[in-house]
Structures are given as structure tokens and as C-alpha cells.
C-alpha positions as a Markdown table, in Angstrom:
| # | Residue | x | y | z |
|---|---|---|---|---|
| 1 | Unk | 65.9 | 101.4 | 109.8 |
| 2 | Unk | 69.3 | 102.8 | 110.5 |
| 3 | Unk | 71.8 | 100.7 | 112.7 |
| 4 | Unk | 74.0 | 102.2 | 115.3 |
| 5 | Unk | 77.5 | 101.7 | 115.2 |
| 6 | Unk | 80.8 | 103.3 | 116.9 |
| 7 | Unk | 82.6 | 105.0 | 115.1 |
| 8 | Unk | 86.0 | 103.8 | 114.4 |
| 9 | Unk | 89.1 | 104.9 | 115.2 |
| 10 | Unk | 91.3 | 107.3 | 113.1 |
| 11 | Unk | 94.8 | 105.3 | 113.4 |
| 12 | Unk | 96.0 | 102.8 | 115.3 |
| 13 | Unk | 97.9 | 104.0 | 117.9 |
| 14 | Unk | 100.3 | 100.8 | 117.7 |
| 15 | Unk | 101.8 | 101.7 | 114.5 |
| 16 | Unk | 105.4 | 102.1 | 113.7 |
| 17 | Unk | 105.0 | 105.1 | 111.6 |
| 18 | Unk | 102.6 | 106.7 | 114.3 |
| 19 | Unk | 105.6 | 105.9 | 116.9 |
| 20 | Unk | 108.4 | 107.1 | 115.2 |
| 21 | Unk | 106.5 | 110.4 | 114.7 |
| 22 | Unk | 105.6 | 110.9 | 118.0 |
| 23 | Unk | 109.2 | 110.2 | 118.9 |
| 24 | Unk | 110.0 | 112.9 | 116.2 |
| 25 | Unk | 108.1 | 115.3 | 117.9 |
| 26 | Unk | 109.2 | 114.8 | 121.3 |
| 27 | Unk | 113.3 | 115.2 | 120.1 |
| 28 | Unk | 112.1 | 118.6 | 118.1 |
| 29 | Unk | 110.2 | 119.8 | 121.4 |
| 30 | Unk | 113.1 | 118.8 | 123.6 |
| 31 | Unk | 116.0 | 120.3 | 120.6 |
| 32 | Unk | 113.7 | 123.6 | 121.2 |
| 33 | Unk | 114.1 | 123.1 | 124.9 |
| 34 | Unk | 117.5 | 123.2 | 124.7 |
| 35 | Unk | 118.0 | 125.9 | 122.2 |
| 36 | Unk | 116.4 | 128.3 | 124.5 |
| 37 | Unk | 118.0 | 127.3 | 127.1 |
| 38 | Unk | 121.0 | 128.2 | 125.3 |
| 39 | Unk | 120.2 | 131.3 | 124.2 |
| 40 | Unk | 118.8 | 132.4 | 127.8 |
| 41 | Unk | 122.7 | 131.4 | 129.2 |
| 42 | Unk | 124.3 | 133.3 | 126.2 |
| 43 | Unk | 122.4 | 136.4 | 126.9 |
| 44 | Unk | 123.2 | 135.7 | 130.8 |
| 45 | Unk | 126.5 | 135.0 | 130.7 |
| 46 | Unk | 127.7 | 137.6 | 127.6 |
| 47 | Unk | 130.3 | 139.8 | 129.4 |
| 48 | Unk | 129.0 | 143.1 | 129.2 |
């Protein structure tokens, strides 16, 4: 007879090392953000 059990999570999401790559993530997305943004007011703003 087979039991039934859940299956368990991956990770804990309350880990540090989960955290501080989540937080790692976030600065890259936001540092792309930026970067773009920078590039579209270079492009605007080159005098022509």
C-alpha cells in the first residue's frame, strides 16, 4: 500500500543565502534600469 504524502518544499524561503540573492537580483534588475535609462538620455540629449 503506498502512503500519500506532500511533497516538500525546494528551499526555505527564510534563508539568508536565498535573501541575499534575491536582493542580488533586484540591484542587477534595478543597475539595468538605470543603465538604460542612461543610454535613452544620452541618445536624447547628444547635440546633433
Amino acid at each position: 500500500m503506498t502512503t500519500q504524502r506532500s511533497p516538500k518544499p525546494l528551499a526555505d524561503p527564510n534563508r539568508p543565502v536565498e535573501r541575499a540573492v534575491t536582493a542580488v537580483l533586484i540591484l542587477a534588475a534595478l543597475a539595468g534600469v538605470a543603465w538604460i535609462a542612461g543610454m535613452i538620455y544620452t541618445v536624447v540629449a547628444w547635440p546633433l
